[in-house]
N, CA, C and O atoms as a GROMACS GRO file, in nm:
protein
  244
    1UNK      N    1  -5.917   5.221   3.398
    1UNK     CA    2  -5.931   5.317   3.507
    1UNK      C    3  -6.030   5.424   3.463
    1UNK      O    4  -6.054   5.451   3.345
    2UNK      N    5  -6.079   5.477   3.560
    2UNK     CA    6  -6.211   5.537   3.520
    2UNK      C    7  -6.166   5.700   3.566
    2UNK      O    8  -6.109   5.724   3.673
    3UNK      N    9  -6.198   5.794   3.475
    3UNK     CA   10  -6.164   5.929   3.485
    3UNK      C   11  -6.244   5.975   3.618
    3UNK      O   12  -6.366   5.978   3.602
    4UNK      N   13  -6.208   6.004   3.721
    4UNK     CA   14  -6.295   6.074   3.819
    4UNK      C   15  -6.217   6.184   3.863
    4UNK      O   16  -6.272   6.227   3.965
    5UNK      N   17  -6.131   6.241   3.840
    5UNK     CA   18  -6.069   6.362   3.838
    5UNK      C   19  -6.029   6.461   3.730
    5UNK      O   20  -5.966   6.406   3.639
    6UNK      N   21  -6.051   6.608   3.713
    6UNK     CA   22  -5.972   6.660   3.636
    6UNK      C   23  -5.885   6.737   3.669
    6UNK      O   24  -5.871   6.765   3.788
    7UNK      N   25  -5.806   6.790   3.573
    7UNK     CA   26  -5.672   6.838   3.526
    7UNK      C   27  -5.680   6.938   3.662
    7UNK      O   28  -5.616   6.916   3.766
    8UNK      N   29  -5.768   7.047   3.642
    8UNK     CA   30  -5.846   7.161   3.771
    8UNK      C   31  -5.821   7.098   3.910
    8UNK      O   32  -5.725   7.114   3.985
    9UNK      N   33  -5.932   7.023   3.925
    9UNK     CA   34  -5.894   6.969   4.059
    9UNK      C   35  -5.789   6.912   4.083
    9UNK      O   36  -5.742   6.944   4.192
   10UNK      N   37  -5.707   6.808   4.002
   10UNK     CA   38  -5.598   6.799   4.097
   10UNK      C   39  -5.463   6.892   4.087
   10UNK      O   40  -5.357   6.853   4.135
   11UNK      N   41  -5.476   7.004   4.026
   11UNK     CA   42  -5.389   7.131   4.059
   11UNK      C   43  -5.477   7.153   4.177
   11UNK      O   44  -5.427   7.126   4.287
   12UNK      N   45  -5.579   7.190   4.173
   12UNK     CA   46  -5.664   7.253   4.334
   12UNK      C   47  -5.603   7.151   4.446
   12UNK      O   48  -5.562   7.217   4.542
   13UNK      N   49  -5.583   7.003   4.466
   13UNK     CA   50  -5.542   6.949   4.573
   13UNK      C   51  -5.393   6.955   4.545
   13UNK      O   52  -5.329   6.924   4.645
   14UNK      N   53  -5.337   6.977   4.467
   14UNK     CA   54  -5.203   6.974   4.495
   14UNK      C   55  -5.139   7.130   4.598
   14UNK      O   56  -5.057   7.150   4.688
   15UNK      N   57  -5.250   7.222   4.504
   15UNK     CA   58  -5.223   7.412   4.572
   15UNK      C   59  -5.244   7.388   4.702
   15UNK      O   60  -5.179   7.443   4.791
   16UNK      N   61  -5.367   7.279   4.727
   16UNK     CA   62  -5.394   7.275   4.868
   16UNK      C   63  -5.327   7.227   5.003
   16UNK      O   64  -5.351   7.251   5.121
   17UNK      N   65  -5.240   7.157   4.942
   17UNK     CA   66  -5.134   7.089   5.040
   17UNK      C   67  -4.980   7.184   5.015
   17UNK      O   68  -4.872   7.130   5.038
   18UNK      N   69  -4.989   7.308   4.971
   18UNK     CA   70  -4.895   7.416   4.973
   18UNK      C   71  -4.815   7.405   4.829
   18UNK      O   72  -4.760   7.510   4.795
   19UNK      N   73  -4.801   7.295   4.743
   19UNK     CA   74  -4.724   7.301   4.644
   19UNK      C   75  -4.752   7.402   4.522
   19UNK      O   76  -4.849   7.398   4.447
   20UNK      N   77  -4.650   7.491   4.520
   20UNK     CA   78  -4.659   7.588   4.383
   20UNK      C   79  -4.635   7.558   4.300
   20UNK      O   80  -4.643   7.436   4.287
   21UNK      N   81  -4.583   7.649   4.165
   21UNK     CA   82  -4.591   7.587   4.060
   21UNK      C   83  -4.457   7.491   4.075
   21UNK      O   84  -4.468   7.369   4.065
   22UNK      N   85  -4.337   7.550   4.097
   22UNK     CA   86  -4.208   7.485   4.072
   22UNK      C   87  -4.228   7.344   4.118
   22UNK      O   88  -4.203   7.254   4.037
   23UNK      N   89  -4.277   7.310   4.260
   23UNK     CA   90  -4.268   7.205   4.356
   23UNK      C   91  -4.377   7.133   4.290
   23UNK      O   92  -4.402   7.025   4.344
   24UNK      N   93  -4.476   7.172   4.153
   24UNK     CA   94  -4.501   7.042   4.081
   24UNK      C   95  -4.450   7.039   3.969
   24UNK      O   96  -4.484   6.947   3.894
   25UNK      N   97  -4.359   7.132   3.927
   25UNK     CA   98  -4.294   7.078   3.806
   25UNK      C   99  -4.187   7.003   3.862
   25UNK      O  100  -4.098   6.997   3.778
   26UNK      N  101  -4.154   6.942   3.966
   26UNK     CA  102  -4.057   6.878   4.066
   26UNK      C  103  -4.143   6.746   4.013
   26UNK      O  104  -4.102   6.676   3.921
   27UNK      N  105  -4.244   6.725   4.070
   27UNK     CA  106  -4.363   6.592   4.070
   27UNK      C  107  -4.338   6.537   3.962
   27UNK      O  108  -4.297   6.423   3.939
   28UNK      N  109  -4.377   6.658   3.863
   28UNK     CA  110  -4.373   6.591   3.691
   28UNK      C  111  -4.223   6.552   3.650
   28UNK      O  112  -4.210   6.474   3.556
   29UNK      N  113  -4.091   6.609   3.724
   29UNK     CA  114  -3.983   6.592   3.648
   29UNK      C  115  -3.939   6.439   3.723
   29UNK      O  116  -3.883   6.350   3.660
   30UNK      N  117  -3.980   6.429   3.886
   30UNK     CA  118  -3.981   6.325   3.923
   30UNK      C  119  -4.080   6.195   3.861
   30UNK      O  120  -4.066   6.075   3.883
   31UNK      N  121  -4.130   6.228   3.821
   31UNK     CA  122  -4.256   6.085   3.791
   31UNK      C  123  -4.202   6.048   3.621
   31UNK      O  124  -4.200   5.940   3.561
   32UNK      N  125  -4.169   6.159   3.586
   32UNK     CA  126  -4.151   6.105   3.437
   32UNK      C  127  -3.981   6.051   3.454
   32UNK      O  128  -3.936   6.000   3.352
   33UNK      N  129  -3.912   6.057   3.540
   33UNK     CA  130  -3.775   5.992   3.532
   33UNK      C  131  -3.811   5.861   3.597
   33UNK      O  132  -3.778   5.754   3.546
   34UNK      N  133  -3.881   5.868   3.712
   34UNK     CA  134  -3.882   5.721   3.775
   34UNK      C  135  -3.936   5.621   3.739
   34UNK      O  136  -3.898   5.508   3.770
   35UNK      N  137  -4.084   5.662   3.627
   35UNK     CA  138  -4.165   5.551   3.592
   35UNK      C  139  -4.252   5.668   3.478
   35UNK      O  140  -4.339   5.751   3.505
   36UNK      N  141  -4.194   5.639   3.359
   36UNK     CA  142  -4.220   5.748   3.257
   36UNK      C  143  -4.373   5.654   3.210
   36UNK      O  144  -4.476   5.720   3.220
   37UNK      N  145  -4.387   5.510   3.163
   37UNK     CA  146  -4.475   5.501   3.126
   37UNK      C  147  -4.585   5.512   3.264
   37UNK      O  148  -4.701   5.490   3.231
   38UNK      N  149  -4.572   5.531   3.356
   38UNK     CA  150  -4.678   5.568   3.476
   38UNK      C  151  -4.740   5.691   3.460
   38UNK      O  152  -4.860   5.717   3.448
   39UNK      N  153  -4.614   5.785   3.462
   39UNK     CA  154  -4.649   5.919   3.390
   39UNK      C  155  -4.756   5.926   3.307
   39UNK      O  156  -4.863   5.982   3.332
   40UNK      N  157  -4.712   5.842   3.158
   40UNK     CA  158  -4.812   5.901   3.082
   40UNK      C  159  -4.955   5.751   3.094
   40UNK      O  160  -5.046   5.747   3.011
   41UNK      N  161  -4.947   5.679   3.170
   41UNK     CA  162  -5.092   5.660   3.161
   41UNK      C  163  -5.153   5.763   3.299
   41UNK      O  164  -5.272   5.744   3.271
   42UNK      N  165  -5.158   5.835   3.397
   42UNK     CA  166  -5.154   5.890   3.425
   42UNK      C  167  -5.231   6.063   3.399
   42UNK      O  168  -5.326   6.119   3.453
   43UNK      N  169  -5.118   6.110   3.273
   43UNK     CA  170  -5.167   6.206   3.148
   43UNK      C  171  -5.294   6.131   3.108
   43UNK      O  172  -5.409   6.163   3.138
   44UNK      N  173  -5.270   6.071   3.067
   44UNK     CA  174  -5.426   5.963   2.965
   44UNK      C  175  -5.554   6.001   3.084
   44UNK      O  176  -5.639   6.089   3.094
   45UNK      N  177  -5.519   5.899   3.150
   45UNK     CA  178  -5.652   5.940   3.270
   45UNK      C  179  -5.705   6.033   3.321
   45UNK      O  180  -5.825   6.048   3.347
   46UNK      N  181  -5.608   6.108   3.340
   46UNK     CA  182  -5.677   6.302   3.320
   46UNK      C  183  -5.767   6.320   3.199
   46UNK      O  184  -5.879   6.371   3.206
   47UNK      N  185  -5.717   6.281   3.101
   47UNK     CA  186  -5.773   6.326   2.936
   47UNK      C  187  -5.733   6.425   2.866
   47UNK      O  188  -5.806   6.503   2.804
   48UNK      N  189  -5.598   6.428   2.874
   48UNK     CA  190  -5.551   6.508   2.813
   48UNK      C  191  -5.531   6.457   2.642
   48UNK      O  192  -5.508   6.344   2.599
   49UNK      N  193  -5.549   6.584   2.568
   49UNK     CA  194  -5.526   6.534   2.440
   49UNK      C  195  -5.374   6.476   2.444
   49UNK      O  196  -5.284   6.519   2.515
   50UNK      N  197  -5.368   6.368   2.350
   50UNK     CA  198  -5.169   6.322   2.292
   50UNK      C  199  -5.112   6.457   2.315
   50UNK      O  200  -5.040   6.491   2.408
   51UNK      N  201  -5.155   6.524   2.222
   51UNK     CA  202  -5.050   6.649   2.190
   51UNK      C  203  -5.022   6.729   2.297
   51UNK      O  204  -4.921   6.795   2.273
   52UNK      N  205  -5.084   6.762   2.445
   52UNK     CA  206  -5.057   6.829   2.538
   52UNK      C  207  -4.992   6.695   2.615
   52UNK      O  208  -4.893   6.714   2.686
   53UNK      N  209  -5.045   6.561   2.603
   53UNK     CA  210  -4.932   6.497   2.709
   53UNK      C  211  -4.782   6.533   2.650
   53UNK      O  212  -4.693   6.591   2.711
   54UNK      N  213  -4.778   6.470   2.479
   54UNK     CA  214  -4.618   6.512   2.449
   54UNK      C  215  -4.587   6.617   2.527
   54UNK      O  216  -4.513   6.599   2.623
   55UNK      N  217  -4.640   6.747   2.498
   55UNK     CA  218  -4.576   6.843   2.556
   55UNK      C  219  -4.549   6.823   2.740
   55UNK      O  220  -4.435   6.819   2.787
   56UNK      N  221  -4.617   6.817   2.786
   56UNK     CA  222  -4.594   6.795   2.919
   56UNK      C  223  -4.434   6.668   2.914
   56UNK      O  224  -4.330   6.686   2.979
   57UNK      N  225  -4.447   6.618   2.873
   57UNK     CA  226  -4.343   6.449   2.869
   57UNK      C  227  -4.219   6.503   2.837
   57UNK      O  228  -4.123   6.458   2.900
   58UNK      N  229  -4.187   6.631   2.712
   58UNK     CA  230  -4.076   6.703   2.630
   58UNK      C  231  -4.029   6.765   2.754
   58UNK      O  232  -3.920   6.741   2.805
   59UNK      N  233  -4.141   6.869   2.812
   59UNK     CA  234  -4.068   6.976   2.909
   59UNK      C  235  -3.983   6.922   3.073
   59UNK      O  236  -3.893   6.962   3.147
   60UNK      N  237  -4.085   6.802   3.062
   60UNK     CA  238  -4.032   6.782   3.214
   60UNK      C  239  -3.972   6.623   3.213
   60UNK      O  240  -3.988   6.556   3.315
   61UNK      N  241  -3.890   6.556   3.077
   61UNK     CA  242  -3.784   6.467   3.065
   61UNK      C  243  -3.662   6.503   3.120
   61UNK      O  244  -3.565   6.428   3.112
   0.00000   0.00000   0.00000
């Protein structure tokens, strides 16, 4: 899969369809329970370094 989004913009389309912060830490707590390895390929394709996906994966398990 080919990176054509970043981290920025898709907070900008998520703000844009009204979701604040809580109602995407909802997204992240939902996506990492329903399909955790989706989650983190997901993280990957953004480009996030390992060490900020762990963290993202720790907070919202």
């Amino acid at each position: 899969m080919n990176q054509t989004v970043t981290v920025e913009e898709w907070v900008a389309r998520f703000r844009a369809i009204g979701l604040d912060d809580e109602a995407m830490a909802q997204w992240h707590r939902l996506f990492e329970r329903e399909n955790p390895a989706g989650h983190q390929s997901f993280l990957e394709w953004l480009g996030l370094p390992a060490e900020r996906i762990a963290e993202i994966r720790r907070t919202y398990a």
